[in-house]
NUTORDREN-853018 format. One line per 10 residues: their letters; for each residue x, y, z of N, C-alpha, C, O. Coordinates in pm, 1 decimal, padded with zeros to 6 digits. Layout:
A) X/Y/Z/X/Y/Z/X/Y/Z/X/Y/Z  ...;
***
This chain:
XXXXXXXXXX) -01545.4/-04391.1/02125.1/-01655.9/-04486.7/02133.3/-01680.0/-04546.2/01995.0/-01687.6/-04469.3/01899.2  -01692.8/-04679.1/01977.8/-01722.2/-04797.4/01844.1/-01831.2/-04776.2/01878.9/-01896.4/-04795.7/01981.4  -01856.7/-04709.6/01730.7/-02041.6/-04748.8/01672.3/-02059.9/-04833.9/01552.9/-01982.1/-04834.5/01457.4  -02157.3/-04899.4/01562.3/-02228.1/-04978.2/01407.1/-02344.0/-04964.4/01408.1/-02425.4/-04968.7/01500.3  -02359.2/-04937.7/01246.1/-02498.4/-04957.4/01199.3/-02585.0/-05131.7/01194.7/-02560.7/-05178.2/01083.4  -02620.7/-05173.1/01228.7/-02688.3/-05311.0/01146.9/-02838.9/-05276.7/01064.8/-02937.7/-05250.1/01133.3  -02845.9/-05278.9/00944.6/-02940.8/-05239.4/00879.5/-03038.9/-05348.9/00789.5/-02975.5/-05442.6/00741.0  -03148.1/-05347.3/00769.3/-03242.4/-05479.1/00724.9/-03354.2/-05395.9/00732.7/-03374.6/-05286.8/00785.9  -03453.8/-05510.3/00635.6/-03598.2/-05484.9/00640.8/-03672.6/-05568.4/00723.4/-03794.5/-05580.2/00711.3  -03577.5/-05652.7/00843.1/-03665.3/-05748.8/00919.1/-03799.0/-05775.5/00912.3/-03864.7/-05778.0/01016.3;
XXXXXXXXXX) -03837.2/-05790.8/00832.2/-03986.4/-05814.3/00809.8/-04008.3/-05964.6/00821.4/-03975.4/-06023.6/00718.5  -04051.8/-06037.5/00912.5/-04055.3/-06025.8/01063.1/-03907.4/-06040.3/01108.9/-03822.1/-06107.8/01051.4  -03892.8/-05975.5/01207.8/-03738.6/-06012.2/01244.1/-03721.2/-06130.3/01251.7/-03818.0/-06194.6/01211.1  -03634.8/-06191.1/01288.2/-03567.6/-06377.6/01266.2/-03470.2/-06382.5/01396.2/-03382.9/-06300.2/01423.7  -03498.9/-06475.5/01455.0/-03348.6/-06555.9/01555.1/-03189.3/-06518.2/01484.5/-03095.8/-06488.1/01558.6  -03177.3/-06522.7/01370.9/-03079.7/-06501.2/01236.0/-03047.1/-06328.4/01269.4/-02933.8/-06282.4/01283.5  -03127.1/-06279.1/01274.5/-03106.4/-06132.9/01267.7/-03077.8/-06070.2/01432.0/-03019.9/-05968.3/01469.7  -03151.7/-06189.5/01513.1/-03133.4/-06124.9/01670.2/-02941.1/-06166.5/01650.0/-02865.6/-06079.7/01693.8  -02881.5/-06281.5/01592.5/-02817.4/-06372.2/01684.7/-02677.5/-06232.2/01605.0/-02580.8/-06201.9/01675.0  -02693.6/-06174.0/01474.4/-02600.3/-06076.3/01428.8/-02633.8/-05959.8/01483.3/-02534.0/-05889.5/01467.2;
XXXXXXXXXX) -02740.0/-05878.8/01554.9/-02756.0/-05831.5/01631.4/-02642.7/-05796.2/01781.9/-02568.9/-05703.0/01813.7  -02684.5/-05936.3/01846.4/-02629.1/-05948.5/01938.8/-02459.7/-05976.9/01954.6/-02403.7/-05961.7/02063.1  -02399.2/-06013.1/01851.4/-02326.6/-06060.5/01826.9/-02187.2/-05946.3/01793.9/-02066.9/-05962.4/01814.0  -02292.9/-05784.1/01713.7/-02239.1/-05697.3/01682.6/-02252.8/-05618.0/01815.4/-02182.3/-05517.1/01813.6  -02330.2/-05636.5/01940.9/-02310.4/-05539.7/02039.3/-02209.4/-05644.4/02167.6/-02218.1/-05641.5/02290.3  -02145.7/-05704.0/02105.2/-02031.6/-05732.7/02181.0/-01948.1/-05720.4/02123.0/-01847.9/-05772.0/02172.7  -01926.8/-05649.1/01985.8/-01830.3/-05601.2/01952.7/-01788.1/-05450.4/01932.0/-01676.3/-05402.2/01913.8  -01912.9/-05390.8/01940.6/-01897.7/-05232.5/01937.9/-01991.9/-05170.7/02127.6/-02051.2/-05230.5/02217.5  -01947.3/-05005.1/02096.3/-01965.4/-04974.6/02232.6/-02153.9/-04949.4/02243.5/-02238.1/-04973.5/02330.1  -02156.5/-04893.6/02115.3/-02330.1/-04838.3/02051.9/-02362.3/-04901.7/01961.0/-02271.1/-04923.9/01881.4;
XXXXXXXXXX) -02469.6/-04947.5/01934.3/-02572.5/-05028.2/01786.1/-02687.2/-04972.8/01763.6/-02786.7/-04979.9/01835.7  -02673.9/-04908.4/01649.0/-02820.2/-04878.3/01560.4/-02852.2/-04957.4/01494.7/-02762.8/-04984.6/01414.6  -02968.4/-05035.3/01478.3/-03028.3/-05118.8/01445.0/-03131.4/-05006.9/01327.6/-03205.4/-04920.5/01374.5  -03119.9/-05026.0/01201.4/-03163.8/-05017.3/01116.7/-03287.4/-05016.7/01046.9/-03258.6/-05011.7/00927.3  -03456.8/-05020.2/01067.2/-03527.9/-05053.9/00988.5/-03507.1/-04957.5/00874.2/-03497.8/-04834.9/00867.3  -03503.0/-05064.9/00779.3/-03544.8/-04939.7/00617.7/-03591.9/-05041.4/00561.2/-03578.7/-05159.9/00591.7  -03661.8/-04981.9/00456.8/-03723.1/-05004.8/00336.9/-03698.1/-05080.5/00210.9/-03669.3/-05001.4/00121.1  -03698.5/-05176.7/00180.2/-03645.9/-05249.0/00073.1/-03786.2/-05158.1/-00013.9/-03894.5/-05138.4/00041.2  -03752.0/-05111.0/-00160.4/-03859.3/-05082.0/-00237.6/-03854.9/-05190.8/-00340.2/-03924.8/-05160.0/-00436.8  -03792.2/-05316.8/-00353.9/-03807.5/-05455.3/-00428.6/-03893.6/-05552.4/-00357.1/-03900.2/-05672.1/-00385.1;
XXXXXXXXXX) -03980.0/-05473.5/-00233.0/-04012.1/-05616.5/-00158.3/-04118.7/-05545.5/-00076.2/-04100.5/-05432.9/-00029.8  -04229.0/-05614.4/-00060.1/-04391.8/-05556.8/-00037.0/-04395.1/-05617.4/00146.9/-04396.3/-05735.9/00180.4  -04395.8/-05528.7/00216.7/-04372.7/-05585.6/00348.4/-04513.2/-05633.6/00421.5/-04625.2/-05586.5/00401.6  -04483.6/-05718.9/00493.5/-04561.4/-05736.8/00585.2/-04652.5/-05676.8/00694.5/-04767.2/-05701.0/00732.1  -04535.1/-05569.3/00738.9/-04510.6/-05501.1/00857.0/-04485.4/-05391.4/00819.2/-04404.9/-05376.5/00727.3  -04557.5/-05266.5/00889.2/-04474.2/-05146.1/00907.1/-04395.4/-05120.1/00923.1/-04337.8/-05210.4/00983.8  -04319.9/-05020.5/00905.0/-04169.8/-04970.5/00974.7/-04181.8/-05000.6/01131.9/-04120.1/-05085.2/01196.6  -04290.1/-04896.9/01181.0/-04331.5/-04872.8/01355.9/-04357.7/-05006.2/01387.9/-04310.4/-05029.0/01499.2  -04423.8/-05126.5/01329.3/-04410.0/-05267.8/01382.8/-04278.9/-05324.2/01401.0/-04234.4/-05369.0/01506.7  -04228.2/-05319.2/01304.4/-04076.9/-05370.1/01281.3/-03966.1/-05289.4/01357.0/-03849.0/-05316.9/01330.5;
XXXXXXXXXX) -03986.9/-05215.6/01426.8/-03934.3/-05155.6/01490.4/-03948.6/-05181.2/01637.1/-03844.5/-05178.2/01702.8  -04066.3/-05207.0/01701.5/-04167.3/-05230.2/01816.4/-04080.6/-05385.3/01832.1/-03998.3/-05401.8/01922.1  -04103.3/-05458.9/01762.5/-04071.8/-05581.9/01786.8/-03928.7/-05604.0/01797.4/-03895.9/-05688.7/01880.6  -03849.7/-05555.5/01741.6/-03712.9/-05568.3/01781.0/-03682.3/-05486.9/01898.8/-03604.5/-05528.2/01984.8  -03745.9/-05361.5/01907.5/-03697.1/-05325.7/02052.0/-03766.9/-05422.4/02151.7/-03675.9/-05489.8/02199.9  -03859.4/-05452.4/02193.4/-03864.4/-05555.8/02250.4/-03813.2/-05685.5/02267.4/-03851.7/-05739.0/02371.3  -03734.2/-05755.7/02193.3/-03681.5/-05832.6/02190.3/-03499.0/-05805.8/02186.1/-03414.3/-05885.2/02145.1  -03479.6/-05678.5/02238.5/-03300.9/-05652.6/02211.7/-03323.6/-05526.4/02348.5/-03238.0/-05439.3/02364.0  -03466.8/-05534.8/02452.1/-03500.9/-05463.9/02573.8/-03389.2/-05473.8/02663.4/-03347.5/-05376.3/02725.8  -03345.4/-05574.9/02670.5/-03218.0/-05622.6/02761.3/-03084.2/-05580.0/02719.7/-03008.3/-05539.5/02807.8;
XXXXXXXXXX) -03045.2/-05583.2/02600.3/-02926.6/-05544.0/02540.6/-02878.2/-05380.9/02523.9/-02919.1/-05300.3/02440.4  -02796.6/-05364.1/02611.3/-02727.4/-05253.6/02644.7/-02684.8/-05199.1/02527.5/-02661.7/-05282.3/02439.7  -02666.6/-05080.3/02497.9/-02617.2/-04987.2/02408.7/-02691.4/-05022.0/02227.1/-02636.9/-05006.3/02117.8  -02755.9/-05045.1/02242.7/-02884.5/-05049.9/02129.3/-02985.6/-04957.9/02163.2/-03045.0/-04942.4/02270.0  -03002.0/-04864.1/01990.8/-03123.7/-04799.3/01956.8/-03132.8/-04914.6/01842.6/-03045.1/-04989.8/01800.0  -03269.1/-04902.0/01808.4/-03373.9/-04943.3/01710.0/-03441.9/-04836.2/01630.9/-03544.7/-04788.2/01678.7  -03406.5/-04801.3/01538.8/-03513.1/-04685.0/01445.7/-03522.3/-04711.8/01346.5/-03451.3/-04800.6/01299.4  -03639.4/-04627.8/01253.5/-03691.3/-04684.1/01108.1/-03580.2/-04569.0/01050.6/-03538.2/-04472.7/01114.7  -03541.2/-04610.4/00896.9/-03495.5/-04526.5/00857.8/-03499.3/-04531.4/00694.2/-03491.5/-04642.8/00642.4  -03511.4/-04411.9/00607.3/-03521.4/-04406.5/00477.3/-03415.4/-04388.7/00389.9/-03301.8/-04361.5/00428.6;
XXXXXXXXXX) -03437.8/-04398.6/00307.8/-03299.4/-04348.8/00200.7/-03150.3/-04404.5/00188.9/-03103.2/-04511.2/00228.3  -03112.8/-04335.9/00145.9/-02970.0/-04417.5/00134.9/-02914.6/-04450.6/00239.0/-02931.7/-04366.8/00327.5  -02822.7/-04582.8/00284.6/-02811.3/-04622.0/00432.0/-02638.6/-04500.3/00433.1/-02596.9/-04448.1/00536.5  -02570.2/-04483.2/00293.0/-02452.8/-04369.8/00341.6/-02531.0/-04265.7/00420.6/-02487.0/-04247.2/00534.1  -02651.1/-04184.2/00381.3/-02722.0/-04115.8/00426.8/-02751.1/-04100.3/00588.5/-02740.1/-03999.2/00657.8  -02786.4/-04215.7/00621.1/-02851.8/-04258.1/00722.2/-02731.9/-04300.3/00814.2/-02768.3/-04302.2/00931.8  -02616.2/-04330.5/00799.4/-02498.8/-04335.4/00884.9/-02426.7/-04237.3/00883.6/-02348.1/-04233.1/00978.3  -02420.7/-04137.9/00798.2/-02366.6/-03992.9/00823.9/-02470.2/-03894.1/00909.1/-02432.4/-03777.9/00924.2  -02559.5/-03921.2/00948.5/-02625.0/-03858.8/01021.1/-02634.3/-03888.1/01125.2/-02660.6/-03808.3/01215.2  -02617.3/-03996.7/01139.2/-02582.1/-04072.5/01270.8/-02427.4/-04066.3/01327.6/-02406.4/-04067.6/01448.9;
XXXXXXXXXX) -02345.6/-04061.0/01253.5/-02202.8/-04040.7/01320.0/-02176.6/-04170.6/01295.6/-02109.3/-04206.1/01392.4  -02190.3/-04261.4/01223.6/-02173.7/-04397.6/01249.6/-02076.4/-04422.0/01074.9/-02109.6/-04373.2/00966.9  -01950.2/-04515.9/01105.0/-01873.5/-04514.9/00990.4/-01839.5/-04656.8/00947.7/-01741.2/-04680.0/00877.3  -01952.2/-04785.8/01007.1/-01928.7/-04890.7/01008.6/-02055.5/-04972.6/00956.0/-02142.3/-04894.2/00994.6  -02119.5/-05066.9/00900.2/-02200.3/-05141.0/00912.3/-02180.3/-05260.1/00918.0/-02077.7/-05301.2/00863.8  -02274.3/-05360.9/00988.0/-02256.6/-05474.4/00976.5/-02379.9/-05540.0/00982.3/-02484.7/-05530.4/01046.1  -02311.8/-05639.4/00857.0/-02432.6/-05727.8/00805.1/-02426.8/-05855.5/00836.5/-02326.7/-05883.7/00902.3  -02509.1/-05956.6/00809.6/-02498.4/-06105.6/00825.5/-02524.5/-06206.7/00676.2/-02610.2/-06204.8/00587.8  -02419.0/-06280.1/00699.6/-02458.1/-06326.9/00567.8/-02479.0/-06524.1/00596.7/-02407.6/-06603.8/00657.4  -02589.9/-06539.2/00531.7/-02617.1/-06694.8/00540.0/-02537.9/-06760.3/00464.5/-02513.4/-06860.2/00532.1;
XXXXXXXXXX) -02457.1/-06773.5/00326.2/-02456.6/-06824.6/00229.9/-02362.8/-06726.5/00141.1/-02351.7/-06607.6/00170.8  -02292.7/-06787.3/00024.4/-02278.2/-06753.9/-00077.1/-02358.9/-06695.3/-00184.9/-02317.0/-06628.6/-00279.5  -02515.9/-06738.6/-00150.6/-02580.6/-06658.3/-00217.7/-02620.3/-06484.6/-00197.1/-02662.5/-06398.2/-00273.9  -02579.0/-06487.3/-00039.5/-02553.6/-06292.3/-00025.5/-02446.4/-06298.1/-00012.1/-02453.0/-06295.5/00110.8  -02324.3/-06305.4/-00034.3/-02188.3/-06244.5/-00044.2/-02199.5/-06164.4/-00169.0/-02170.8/-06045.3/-00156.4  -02231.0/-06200.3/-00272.0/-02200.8/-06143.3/-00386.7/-02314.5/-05988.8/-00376.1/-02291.5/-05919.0/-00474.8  -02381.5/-05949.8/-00320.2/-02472.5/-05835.0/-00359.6/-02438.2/-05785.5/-00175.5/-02469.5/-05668.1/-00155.7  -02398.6/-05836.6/-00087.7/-02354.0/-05760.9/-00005.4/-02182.5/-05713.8/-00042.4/-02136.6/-05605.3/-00006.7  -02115.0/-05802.2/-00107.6/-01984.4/-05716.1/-00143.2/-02022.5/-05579.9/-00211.6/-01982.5/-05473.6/-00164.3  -02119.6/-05587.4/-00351.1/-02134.5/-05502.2/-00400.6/-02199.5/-05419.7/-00356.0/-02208.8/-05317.8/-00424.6;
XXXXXXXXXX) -02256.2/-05422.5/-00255.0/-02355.4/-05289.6/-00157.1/-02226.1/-05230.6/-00067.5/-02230.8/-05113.5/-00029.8  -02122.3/-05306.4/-00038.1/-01998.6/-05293.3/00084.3/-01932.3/-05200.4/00006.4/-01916.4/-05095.8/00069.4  -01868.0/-05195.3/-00153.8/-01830.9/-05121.6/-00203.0/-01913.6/-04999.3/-00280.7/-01867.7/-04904.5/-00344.5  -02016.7/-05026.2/-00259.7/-02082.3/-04897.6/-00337.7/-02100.3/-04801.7/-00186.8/-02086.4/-04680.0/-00198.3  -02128.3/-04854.6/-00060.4/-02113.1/-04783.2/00033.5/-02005.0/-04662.4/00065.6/-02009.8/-04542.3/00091.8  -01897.4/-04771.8/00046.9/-01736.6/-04732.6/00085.7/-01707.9/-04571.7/-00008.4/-01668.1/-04465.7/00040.0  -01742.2/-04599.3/-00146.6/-01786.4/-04553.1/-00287.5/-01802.5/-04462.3/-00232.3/-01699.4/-04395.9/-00221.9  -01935.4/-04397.1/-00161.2/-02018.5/-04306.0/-00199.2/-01973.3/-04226.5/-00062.9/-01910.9/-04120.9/-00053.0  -02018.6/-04300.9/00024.3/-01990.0/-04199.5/00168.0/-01862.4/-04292.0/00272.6/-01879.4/-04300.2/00394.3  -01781.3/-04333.8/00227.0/-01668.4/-04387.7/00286.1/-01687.6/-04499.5/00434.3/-01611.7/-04512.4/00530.4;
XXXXXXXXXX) -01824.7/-04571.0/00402.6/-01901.0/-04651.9/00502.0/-01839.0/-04748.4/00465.6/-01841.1/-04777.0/00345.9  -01725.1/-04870.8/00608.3/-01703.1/-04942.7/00609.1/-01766.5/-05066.8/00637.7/-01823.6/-05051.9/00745.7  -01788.8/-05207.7/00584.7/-01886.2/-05265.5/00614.3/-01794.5/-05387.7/00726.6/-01677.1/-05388.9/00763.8  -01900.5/-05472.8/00752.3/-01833.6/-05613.8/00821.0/-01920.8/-05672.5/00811.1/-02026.8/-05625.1/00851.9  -01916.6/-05845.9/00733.3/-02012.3/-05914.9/00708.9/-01958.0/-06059.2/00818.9/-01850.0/-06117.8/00825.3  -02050.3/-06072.8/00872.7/-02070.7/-06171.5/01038.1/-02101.2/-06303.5/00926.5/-02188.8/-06266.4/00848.4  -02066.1/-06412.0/00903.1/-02095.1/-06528.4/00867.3/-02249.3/-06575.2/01016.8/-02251.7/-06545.6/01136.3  -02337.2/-06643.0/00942.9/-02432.0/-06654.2/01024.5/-02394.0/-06781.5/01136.2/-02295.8/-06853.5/01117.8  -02474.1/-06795.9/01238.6/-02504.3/-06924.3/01319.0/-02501.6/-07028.6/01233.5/-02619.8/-07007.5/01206.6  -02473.5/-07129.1/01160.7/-02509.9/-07286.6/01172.3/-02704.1/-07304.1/01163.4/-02777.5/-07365.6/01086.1;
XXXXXXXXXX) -02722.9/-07240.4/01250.8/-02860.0/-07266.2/01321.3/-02915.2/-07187.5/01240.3/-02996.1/-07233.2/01159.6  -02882.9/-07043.2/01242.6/-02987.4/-06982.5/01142.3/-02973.2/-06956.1/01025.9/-03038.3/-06860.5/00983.8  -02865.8/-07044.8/00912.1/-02841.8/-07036.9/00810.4/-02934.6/-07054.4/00688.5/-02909.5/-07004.0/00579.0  -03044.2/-07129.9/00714.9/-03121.7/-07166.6/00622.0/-03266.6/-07104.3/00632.7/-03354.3/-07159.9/00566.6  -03316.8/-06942.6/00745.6/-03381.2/-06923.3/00776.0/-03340.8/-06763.6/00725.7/-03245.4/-06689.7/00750.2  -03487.9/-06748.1/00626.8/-03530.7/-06585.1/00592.5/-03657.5/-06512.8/00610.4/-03767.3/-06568.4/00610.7  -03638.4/-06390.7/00624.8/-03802.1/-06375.5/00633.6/-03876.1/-06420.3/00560.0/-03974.2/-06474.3/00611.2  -03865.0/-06420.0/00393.9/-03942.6/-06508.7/00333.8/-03997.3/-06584.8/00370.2/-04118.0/-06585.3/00394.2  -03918.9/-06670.3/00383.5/-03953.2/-06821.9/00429.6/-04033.4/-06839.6/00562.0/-04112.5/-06930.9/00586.0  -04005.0/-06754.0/00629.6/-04056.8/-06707.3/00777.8/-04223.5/-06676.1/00739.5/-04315.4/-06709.2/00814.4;
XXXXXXXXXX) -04237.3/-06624.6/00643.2/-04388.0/-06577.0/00645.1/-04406.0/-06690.1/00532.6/-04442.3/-06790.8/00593.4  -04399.5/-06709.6/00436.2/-04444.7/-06867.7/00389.7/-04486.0/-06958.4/00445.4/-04594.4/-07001.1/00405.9  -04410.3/-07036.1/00575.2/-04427.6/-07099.7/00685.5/-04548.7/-07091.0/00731.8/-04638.5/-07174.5/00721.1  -04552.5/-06914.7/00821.5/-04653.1/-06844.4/00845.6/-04788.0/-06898.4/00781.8/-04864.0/-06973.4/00843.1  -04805.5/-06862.4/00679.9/-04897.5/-06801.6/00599.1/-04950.8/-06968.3/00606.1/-05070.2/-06993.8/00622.5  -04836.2/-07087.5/00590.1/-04921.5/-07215.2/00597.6/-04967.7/-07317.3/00679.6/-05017.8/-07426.1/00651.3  -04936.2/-07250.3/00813.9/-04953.3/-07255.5/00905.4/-04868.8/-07332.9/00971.9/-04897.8/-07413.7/01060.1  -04761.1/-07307.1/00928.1/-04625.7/-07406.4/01003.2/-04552.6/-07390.0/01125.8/-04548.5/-07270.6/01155.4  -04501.0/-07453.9/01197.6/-04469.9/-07450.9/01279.3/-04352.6/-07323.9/01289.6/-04298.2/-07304.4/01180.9  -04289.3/-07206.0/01436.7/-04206.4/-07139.3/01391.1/-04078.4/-07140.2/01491.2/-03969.3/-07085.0/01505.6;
XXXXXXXXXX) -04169.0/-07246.5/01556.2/-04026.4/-07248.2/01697.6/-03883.8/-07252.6/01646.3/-03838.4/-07320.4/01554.1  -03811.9/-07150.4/01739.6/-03687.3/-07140.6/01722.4/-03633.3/-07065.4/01578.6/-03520.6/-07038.5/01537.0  -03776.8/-07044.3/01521.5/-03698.7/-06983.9/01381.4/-03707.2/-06803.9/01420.6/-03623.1/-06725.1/01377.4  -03803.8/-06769.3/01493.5/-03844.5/-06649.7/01549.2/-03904.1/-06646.1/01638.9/-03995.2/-06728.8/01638.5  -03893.7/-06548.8/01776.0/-03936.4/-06479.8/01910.4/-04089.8/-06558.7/01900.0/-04150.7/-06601.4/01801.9  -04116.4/-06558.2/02015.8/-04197.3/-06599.9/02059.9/-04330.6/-06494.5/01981.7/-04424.6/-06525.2/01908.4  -04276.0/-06337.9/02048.2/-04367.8/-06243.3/02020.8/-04406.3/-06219.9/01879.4/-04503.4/-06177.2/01816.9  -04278.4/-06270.0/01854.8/-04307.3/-06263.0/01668.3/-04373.5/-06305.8/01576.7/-04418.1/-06266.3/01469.0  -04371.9/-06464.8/01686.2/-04480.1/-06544.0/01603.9/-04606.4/-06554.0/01617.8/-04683.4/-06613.1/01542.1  -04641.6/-06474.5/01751.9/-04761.2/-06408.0/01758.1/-04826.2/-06316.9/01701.0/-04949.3/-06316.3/01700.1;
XXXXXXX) -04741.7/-06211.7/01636.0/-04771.6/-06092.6/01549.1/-04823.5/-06151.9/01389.8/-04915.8/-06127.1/01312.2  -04698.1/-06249.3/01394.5/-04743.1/-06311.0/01267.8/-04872.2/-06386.9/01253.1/-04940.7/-06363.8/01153.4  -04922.4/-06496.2/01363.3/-05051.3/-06515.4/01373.0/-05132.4/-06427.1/01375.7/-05244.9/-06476.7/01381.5  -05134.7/-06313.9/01374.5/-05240.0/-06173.9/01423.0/-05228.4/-06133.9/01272.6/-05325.6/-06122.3/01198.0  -05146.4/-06121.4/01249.8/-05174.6/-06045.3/01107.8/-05225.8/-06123.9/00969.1/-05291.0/-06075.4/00876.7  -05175.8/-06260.0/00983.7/-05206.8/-06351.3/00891.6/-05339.5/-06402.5/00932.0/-05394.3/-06485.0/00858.9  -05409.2/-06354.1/01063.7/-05546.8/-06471.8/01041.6/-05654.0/-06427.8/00974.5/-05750.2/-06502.4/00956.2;
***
């Protein structure tokens, strides 16, 4: 049985993150979906939110768990049985710090990565920007779930 990790701080999750999501459970048999912790970046959301909301929105998609998880992601895929990750990359501006996360992985606990070039569509869309938007009351269609952008109205008003 093919397993992958997909790992992020989805804070709020993104269309971008469902579409590598989905994209990686038609290519493997099982998907762990990742929440962890960026400690460079002050979240929005809880782990247990960020977690809530992607399982709801990946409810339909067969052979997906969703869990929060801490510490090192070698850590966190050796405990899992899992010897793969896969990431998504928008741009040239994450190739260069996902290569170097791909080899410090490989490095440490022999975790192979696979980086998914994004949609077209969701190339120019981050959480950042997602809660910026948010925060100014911009429009979010199509950039994130319906439910999402409800959470985000709830928490930002």
């Amino acid at each position: 049985m093919s397993a992958a990790l997909v790992p992020g701080s989805f804070d709020p999750p993104t269309r971008g993150h469902l579409d590598v999501i989905h994209r990686t459970v038609a290519l493997f048999d099982r998907v762990v979906v990742a929440v962890v912790t960026n400690p460079g970046k002050a979240p929005l959301f809880a782990p247990e939110e960020r977690v809530a909301l992607l399982a709801a929105e990946l409810a339909e998609a067969g052979g997906v768990e969703v869990i929060a998880a801490d510490g090192l992601l070698v850590d966190v895929a050796a405990r899992l049985g899992i010897t793969t990750v896969v990431k998504g990359l928008r741009g040239a501006g994450d190739l260069e710090a996902e290569v170097q996360m791909a080899r410090m992985n490989r490095r440490m606990g022999g975790l192979e990565t696979l980086l998914l070039p994004s949609d077209p569509a969701h190339a120019d869309v981050s959480s950042s920007l997602v809660k910026e938007i948010a925060r100014l009351g911009g429009p979010l269609d199509g950039i994130v779930p319906p439910a999402v952008a409800a959470a985000l109205a709830r928490r930002l008003a």
